[in-house]
N, C-alpha and C positions, 0 to 999 in steps of 0.2 A: 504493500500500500504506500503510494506516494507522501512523502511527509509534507504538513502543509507549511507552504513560506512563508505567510503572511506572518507580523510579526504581533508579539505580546501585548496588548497595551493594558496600562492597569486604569480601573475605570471606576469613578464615582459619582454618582447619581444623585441626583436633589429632586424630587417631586416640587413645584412652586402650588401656591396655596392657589387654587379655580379663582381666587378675589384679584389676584395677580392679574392683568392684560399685559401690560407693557413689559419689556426685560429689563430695562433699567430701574421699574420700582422695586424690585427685587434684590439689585444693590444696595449697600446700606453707603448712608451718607458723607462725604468727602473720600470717597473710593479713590480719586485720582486713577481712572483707568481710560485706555486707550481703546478706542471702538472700529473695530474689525466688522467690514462686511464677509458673508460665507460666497464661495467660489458659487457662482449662481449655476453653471454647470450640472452639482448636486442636485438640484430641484427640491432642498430642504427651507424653510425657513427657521431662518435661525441668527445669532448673530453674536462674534464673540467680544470680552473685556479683559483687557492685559493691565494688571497692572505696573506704572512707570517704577522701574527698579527707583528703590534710595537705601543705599548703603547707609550705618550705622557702626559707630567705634563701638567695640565689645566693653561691658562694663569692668569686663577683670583684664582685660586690658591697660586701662588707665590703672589699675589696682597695681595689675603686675610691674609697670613702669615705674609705680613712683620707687618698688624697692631695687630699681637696676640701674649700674653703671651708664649702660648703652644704651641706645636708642632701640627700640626695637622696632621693628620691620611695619609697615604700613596695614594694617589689621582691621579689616571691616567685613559685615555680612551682608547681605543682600536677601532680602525674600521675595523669592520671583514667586507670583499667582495670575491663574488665567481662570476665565467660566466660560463657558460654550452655552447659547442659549438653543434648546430647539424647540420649537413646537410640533407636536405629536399628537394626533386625535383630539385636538383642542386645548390640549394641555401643554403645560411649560415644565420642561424638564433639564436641568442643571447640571452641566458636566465639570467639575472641579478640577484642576491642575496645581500642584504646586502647593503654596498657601492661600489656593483659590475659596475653600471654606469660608476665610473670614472676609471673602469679597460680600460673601451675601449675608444680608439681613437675616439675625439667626430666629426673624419670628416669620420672615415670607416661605416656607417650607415644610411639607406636612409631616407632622412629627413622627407618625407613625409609618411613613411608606418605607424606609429601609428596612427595617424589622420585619413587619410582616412582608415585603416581599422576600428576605431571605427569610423567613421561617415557611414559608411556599415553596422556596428554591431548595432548601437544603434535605439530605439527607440525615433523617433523625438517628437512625447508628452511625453516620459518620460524622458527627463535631470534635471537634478542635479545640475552642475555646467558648467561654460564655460569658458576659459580665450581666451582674444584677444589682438592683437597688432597691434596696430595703425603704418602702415608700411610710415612713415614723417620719416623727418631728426632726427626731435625730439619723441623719441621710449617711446611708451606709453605701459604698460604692464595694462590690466586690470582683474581682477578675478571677477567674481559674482555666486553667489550661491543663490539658492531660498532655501523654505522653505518643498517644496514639489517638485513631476515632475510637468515636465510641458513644454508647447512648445519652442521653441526657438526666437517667440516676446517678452517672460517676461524678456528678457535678455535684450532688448534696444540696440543693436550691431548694431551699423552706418555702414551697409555691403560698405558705398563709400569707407570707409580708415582704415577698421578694418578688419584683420583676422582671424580667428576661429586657435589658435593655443592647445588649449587643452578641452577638452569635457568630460563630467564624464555624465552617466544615466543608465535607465533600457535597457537590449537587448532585442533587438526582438526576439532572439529565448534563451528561458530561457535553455536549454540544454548545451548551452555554457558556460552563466556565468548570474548570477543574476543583477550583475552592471559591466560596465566595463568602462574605462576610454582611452583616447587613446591620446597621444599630436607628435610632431613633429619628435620626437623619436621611442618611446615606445608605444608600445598596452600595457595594462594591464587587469587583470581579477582574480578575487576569483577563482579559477575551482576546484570539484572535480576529481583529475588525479589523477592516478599512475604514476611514474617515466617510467614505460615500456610502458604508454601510448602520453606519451610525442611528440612523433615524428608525431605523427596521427594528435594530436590537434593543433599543430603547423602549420601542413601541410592544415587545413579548417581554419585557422585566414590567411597565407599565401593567402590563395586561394581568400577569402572573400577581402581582400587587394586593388585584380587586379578589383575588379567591378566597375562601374561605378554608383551601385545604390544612393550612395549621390548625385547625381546633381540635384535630385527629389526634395531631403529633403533639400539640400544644396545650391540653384545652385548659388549664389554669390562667393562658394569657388572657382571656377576656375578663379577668377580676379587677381589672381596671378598662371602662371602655370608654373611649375618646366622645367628650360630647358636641355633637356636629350642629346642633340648635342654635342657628345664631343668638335670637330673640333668649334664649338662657343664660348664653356667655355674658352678651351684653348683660344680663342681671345680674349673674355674678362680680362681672368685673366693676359694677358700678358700686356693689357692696362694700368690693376691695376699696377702692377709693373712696370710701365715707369714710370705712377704718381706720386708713393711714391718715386720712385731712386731721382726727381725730385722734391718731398717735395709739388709737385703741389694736394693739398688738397681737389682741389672746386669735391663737389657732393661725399668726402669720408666722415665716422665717426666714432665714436667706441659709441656700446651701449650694456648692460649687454644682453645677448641672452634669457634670460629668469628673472622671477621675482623674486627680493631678499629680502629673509627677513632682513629686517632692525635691529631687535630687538637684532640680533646676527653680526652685521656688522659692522667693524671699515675701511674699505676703500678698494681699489685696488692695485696691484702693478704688475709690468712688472717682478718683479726676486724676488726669494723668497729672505726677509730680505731687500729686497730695499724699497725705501722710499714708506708710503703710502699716498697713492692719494684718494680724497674723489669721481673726479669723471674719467670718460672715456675719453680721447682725444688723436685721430688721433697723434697730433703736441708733446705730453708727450710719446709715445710710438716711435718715429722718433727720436726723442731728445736722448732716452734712448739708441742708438744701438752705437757702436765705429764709423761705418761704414755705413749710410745707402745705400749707391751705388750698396752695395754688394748681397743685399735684393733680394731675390727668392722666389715664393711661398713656399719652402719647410720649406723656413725660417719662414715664416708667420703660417704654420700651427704645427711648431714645437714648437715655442713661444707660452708661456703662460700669459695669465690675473689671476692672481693668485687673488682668494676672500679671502678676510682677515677678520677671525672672531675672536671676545672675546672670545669665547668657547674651539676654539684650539689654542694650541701653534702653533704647525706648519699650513700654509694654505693648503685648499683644491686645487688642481689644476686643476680647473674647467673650462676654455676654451682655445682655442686656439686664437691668436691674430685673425687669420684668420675668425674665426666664429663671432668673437664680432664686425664685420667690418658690415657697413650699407654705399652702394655704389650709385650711380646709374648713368650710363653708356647707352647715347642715340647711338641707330645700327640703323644705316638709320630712316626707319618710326617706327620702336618697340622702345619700352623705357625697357630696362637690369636694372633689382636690386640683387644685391649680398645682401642677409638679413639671418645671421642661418648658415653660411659656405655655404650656396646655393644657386647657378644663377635661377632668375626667371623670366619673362617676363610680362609686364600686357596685358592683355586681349588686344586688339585692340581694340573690343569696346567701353569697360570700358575706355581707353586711349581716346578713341575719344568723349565719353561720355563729360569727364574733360573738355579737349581739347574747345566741340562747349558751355559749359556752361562759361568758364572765358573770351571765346571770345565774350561773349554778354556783357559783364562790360563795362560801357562806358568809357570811355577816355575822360577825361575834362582837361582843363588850368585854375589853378583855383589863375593864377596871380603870380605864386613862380618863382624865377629868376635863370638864367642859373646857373651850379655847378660852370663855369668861373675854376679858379685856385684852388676849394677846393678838398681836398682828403680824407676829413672825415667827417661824419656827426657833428658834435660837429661843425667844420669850418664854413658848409654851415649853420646851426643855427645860429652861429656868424654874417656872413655877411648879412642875414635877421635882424637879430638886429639892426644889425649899420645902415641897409640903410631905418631902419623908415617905414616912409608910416602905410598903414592900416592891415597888417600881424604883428598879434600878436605872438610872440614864447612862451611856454609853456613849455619845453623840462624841464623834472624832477620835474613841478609842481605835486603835488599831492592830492586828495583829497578824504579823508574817505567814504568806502560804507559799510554801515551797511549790507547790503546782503549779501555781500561776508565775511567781518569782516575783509578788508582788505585797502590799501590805494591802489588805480589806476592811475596812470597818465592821465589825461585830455589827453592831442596830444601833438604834439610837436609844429604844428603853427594852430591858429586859423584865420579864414580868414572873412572878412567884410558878409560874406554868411550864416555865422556859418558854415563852412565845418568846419569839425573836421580831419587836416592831419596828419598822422603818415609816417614818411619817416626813411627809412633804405635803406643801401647801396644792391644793386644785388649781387655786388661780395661778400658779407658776407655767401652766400651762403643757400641753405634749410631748414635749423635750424633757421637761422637771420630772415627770412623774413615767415615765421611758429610764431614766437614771434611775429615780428611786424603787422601780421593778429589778432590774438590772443588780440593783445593789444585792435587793436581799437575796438575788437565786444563787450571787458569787460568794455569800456570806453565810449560806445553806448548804452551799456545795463543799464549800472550803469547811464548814464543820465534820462535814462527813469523811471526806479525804484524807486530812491531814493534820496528822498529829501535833506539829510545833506550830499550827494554829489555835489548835486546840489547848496547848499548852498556856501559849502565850495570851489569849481567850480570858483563861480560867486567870490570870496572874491580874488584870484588870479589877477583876472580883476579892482578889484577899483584902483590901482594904474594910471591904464589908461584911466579913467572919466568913468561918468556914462553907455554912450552910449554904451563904449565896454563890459561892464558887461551886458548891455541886448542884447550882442549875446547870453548868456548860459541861459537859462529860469531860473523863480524861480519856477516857477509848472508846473508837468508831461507835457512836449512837445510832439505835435502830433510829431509823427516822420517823415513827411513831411515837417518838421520845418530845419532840418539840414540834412548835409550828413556824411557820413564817405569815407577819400580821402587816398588812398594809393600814397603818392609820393615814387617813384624809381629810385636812384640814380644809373646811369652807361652808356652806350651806347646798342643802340637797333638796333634789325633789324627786323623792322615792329611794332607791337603793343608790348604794354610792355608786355601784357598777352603771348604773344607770344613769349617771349624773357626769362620765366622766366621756368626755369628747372620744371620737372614731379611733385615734389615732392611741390614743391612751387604752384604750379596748386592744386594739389589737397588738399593740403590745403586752397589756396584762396578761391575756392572751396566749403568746408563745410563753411568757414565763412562767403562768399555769400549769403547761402541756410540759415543760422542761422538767419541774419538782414535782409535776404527782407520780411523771415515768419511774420517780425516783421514791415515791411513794411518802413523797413530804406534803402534809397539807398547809394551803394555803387561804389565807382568811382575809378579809375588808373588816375595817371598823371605822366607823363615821366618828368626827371631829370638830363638832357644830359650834 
């Protein structure tokens, strides 16, 4: 069989949002790019932007000089980016070159067509790699790659609170591409093409797109599904902006949209040369505006999170404020997440799934006294201190776990029961109370595990005689021996489970599922 000569090209794919007509509105603003007509020959419509190369002094450059002799040698980078526009069955489809990504507007592009078109494209025994994100207040980006294909169990992806946001494997139909990759953006693919065959193969990765066959291979990915309702968005996002004019923060965040290399990373910043920030936060981006009353969406997606690297001088301008926003906004019975610049929904059942699992957590009084006049945790610690009795506080005790190779906090109050309580306030919001789950299952686990926590535990306790140190074991506790108590400080309306936002559920949630496997119970007690 003849080998074919046409050559490699590697190829990446933008969907433009149906709102799009023009190519240039799909650029984002001061692009400085040079506009190419296509060889009319092709019979495509289409039309490409280069952008004008500008070199830039390397910032460890000027670093390295000032500690040398000599002059060093003439040292600059250049970031060359192209986009190829075409029109394809009505649609505008985006061919990226280079650092052509950050030509376009990171909100004109359907968020979901690279995904599910490679989750259509690929073969589910042969992947590669997966990244997911754990859609909590607190944004967890994960990558794992095997060593071979292989199905999608070898990954271990918790489908309760993890999304499939990027996918790399062998396709099913090798005619396409040998490996293709596809994430939230972008399709990608090796192909042998010609330039003049461009429009054809766009037009069958397009196509492939619209199918439904991932819910076979996939079907946990519809637990988030994109909501397409103009007339809702616009409600949502009108909500968004009462919030912010109003500095009213609960159930907003700011988290990097995607995963960053570190190795090349000195912080964020809201304006290029403005101060840099190690992390994201809503309340640092509000701070930063003269005005924020004045605040509009257009303003939100105009505004950038600028990534600040060692490597360049100047930053990349890599999101828009708008994108880096992690929201979640209850519509009657659906639960609304803004995650990625894009409104989504969860499932309904999957919601309701959450929903009948934290409502079986029992509810116990495990003897903690009213909040009375406190209005922070630190307070209500305090007045368990002072008023004695048989609740021990522990608040910043700590004790080494060799497993982890870290130190843990005990709880905050231990009780004549051994309940182990961890208490954080409700209004801290899905992030606060995402920790204080997190806390008690590391502080559950680490009792079971390991002994010179156990030890070290129990050493906390001699100040307060004997007795109270044989709450905490000195060897491995059946774990019917204690509990683990979540107290929630705030006002309720019905059960605390019931009180506590989507996001906080389904976190409680995996933490549940984590200590009963292990045959630890887990309890709520309200904190009014």
């Amino acid at each position: 069989m003849p080998r074919n000569s046409t050559p490699i090209q590697s190829v990446r794919l933008y969907l433009i949002k149906d709102s799009i007509q023009r190519f240039e509105d799909a650029l984002r603003p001061h692009a400085n790019c040079v506009e190419f007509e296509l060889d009319p020959v092709l019979g495509v419509d289409g039309k490409a932007f280069v952008r004008q190369i500008k070199s830039s002094e390397l910032r460890w450059v000027r670093f390295l000089q000032s500690g040398l002799k000599d002059q060093l040698p003439d040292m600059k980078s250049s970031a060359h980016a192209a986009v190829v526009f075409l029109k394809v069955d009505k649609r505008i489809l985006a061919l990226v070159f280079g650092m052509g990504r950050y030509l376009l507007k990171d909100t004109s592009y359907e968020a979901d067509f690279g995904i599910v078109a490679a989750l259509n494209s690929v073969d589910p025994k042969g992947l590669r790699s997966a990244d997911t994100y754990q859609f909590e207040a607190v944004a967890v980006h994960k990558k794992t790659q095997t060593s071979r294909t292989t199905t999608l169990s070898d990954f271990e992806i918790d489908t309760t609170r993890e999304q499939i946001r990027s996918v790399t494997g062998k396709a099913k139909n090798s005619l396409l591409a040998a490996r293709i990759t596809g994430n939230e953006g972008a399709f990608g693919a090796n192909l042998r093409v010609e330039f003049r065959d461009l429009a054809d193969t766009c037009r069958k990765i397009l196509i492939n797109s619209q199918s439904n066959d991932y819910k076979n291979a996939f079907p946990h990915f519809d637990n988030l599904r994109r909501i397409s309702d103009p007339q809702k968005v616009q409600s949502l996002e009108s909500d968004l902006i009462s919030k912010l004019i109003t500095k009213n923060t609960t159930g907003i965040h700011m988290s990097p949209p995607e995963a960053i290399d570190y190795d090349d990373f000195s912080g964020f910043a809201f304006k290029n040369k403005d101060e840099v920030l190690d992390e994201l936060r809503i309340e640092d981006y509000l701070d930063s505006l003269k005005d924020h009353s004045k605040l509009d969406l257009k303003t939100l997606k105009y505004h950038r999170v600028f990534l600040m690297k060692e490597s360049v001088e100047e930053p990349l301008s890599r999101w828009s404020v708008f994108k880096s926003l992690i929201c979640e906004f209850p519509d009657g019975n659906d639960i609304c997440i803004l995650m990625n610049g894009e409104w989504y929904q969860i499932a309904n059942s999957f919601a309701q799934q959450v929903r009948d699992t934290v409502a079986a957590i029992k509810q116990v009084d495990v003897g903690l006294p009213s909040l009375g006049p406190c209005k922070t945790e630190t307070d209500y610690l305090a007045l368990i201190r002072n008023a004695g009795g048989p609740l021990i506080v522990l608040d910043q005790k700590r004790a080494y776990c060799e497993n982890t190779g870290s130190y843990i906090e005990i709880c905050d109050v231990l009780t004549e029961s051994s309940d182990l309580v961890h208490i954080k306030r409700k209004k801290g919001g899905s992030s606060t109370l995402s920790h204080l789950f997190n806390q008690g299952q590391h502080s559950a686990f680490a009792l079971l595990r390991d002994a010179r926590y156990r030890n070290e535990a129990r050493q906390h306790l001699s100040a307060f005689g004997k007795k109270t140190v044989a709450r905490l074991p000195k060897n491995k506790p059946d774990p019917n021996d204690f509990r683990v108590v979540y107290g929630i400080m705030g006002t309720f309306k019905g059960t605390v489970a019931e009180s506590l936002p989507f996001f906080s559920q389904l976190s409680l949630m995996f933490t549940y599922q984590q200590l009963a496997e292990r045959g630890i119970e887990v309890c709520l007690t309200p904190i009014s």
